[in-house]
C-alpha positions in Angstrom: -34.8 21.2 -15.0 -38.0 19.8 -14.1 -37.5 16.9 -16.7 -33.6 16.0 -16.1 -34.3 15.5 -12.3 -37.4 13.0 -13.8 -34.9 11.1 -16.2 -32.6 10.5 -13.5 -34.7 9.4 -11.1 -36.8 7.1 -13.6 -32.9 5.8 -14.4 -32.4 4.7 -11.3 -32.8 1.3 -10.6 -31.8 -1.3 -7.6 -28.9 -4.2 -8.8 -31.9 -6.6 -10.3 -33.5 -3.9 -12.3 -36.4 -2.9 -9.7 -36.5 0.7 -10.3 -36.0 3.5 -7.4 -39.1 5.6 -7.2 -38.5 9.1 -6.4 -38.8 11.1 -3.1 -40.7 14.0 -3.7 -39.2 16.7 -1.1 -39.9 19.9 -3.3 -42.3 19.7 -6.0 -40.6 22.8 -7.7 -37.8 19.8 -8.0 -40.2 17.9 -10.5 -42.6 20.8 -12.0 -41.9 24.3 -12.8 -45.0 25.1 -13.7 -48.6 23.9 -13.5 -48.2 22.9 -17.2 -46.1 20.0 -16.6 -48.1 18.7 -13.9 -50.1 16.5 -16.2 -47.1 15.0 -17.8 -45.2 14.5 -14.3 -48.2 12.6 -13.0 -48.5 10.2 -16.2 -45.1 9.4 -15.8 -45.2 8.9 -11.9 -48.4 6.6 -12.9 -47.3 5.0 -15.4 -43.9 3.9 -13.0 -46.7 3.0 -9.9 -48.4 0.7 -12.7 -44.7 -1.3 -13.4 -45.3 -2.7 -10.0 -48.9 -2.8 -9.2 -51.1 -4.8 -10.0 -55.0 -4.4 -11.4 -57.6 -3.7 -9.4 -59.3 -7.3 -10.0 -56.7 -9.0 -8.5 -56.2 -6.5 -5.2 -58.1 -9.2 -3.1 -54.8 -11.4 -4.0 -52.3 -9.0 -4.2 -51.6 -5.5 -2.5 -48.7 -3.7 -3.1 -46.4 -1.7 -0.2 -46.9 1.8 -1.2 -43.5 2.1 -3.3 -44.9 0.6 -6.9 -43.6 -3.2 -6.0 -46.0 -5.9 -6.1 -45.8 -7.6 -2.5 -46.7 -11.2 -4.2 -43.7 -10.5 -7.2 -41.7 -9.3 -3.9 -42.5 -13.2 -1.8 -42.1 -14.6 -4.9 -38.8 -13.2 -5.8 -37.4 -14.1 -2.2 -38.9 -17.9 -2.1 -37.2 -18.5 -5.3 -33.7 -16.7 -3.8 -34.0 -18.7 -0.8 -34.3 -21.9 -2.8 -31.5 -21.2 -4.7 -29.7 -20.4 -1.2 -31.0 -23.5 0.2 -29.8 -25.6 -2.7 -26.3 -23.6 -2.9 -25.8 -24.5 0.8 -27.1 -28.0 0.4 -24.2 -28.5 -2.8 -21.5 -26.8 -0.3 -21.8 -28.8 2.5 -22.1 -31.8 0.2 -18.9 -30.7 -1.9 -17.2 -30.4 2.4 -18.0 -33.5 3.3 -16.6 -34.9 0.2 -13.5 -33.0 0.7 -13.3 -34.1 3.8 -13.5 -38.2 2.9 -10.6 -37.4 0.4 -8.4 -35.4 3.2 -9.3 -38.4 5.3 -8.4 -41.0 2.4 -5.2 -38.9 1.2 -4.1 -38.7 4.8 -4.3 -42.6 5.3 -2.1 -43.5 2.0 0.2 -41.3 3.5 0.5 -43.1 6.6 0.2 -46.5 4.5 3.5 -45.0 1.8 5.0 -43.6 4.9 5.0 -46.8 7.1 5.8 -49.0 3.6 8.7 -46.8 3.6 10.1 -47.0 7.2 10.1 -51.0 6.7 11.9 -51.2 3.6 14.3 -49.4 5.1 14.6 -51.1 8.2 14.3 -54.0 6.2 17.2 -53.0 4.2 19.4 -52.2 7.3 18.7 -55.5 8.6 20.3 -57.1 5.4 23.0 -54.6 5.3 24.0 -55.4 9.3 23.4 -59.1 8.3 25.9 -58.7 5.2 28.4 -56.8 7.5 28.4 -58.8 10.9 28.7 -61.9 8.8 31.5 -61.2 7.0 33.3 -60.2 10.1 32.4 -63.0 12.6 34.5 -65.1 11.6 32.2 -67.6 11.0 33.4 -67.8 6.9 34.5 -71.3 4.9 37.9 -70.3 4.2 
């Protein structure tokens, strides 16, 4: 039992593949008996040294008790938040582009629609014209 419970836990893993190390409540949960203690600790070390880093480089780095380098950690989240940064930069780029074609869309429009309105006023005007003087009276015959 003592083994399954390790497999699962060692499965675990957040969405990007940073694994989940295990909450030790019981210890009977992990080892059964004093046997597999050896074997539960090399494993539980050898998931704490995934994320740590040597002892030579400690004066840089330290980790935050959980096996995850805090420098891999800042690193991770500069290089998120410049991909954030630059995904917000192309969206409100690609808005205000959207918005000059709106605005230019909107203005031939107004420029068809007003084209339109004269032609046919325009065409009324010669209609009237054709039709007042033909009945004025005003004809050669």
């Amino acid at each position: 039992m003592a083994e399954e419970t390790s497999k699962k836990v060692a499965a675990a893993t957040n969405p990007r593949g940073i694994p989940v190390a295990p909450f030790v409540d019981k210890v009977e949960d992990y080892v059964t008996s004093r046997a597999e203690v050896e074997a539960t600790l090399k494993k539980f070390q050898e998931m704490i040294s995934h994320g740590t880093v040597s002892e030579n480089e400690k004066g840089k780095h330290t980790t935050n008790g959980r096996g995850i380098s805090v420098a891999w950690a800042e690193e991770l989240l500069t290089t998120r938040l410049a991909t954030a940064k630059l995904n917000l930069s192309n969206c409100e780029e690609d808005l205000d582009f959207l918005r000059e074609q709106i605005t230019t869309m909107e203005v031939a429009t107004a420029r068809v629609y007003n084209w339109d309105v004269t032609m046919k006023r325009k065409e009324k005007g010669d209609h009237e014209a054709l039709e007042s003087g033909g009945k004025d009276g005003s004809s050669n015959g």
